[in-house]
C-alpha positions in Angstrom: 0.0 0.0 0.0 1.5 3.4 -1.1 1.9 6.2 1.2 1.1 10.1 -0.3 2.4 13.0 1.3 2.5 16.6 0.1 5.8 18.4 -0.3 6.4 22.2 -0.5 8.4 20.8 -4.3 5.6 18.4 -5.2 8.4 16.4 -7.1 10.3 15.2 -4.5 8.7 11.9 -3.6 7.6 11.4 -7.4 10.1 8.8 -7.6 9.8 5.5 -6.1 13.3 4.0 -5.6 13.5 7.1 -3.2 10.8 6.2 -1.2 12.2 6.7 2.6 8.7 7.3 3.9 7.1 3.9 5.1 4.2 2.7 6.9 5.1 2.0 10.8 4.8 -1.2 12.1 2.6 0.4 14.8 -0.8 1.5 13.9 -1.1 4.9 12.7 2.6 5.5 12.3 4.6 6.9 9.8 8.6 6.1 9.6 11.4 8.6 7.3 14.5 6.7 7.2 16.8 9.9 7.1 16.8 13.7 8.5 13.5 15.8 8.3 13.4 19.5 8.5 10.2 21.3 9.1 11.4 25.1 8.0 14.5 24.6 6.9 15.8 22.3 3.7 19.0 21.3 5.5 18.5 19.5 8.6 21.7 18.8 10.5 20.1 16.0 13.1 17.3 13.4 12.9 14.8 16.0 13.5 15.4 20.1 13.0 12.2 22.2 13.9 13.3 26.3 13.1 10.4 27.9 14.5 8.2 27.3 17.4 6.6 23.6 18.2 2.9 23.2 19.9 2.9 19.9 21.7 -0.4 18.5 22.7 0.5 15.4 24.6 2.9 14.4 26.9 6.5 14.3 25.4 8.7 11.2 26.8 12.7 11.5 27.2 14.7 9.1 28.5 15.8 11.2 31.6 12.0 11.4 32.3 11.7 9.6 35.9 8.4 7.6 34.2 10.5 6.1 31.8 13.1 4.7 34.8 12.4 2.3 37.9 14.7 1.3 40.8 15.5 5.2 41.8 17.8 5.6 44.6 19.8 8.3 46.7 23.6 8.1 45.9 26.2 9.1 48.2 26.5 13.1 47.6 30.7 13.1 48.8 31.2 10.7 46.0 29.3 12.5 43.2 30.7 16.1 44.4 34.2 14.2 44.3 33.6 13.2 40.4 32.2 16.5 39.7 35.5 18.2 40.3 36.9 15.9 37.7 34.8 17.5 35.5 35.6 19.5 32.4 33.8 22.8 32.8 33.9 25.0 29.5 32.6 28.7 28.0 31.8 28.7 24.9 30.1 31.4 22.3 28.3 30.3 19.2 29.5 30.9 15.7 27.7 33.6 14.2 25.6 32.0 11.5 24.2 29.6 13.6 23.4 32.3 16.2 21.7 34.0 13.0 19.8 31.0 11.7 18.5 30.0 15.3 17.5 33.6 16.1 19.8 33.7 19.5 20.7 37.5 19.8 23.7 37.1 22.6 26.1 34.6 21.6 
């Protein structure tokens, strides 16, 4: 069963030995097997939103404490200790991404 979906350039999915859009295995899913970019053509990770994002829902991350189980006080002197082996840096963004993500102080 084919899958349509409208593109801003109507010919991009006109060919099908470049179909990366597939039904999910999971009902009423919908799987890309590469990067999509909603407001931008050239998205640098799995998923680049430029522009704001309306979630209705609850969204799940893997250092959400429902996601974990067997949650327990550590000993504070021992993480404080391993803190201080950390590497601590300052940083300032490069200009054109400062640009394209709309951050004013770098």
């Amino acid at each position: 069963e084919k899958l349509f979906l409208q593109a801003s350039n109507p010919g991009q999915f006109e060919n099908d030995s470049d179909a990366l859009w597939q039904r999910g295995h999971v009902p009423e899913t919908v799987v890309y097997h590469g990067r999509v970019g909603i407001n931008t053509d050239a998205p640098d990770e799995a998923l680049v939103v430029c522009g704001n994002a309306k979630v209705m829902g609850r969204v799940m991350h893997p250092s959400d404490s429902r996601a974990k189980q067997n949650i327990r006080e550590v000993d504070t002197n021992e993480q404080l200790r391993r803190i201080t082996q950390m590497r601590l840096v300052e940083y300032d963004y490069k200009p054109e991404f400062a640009s394209v993500m709309g951050i004013k102080d770098t």
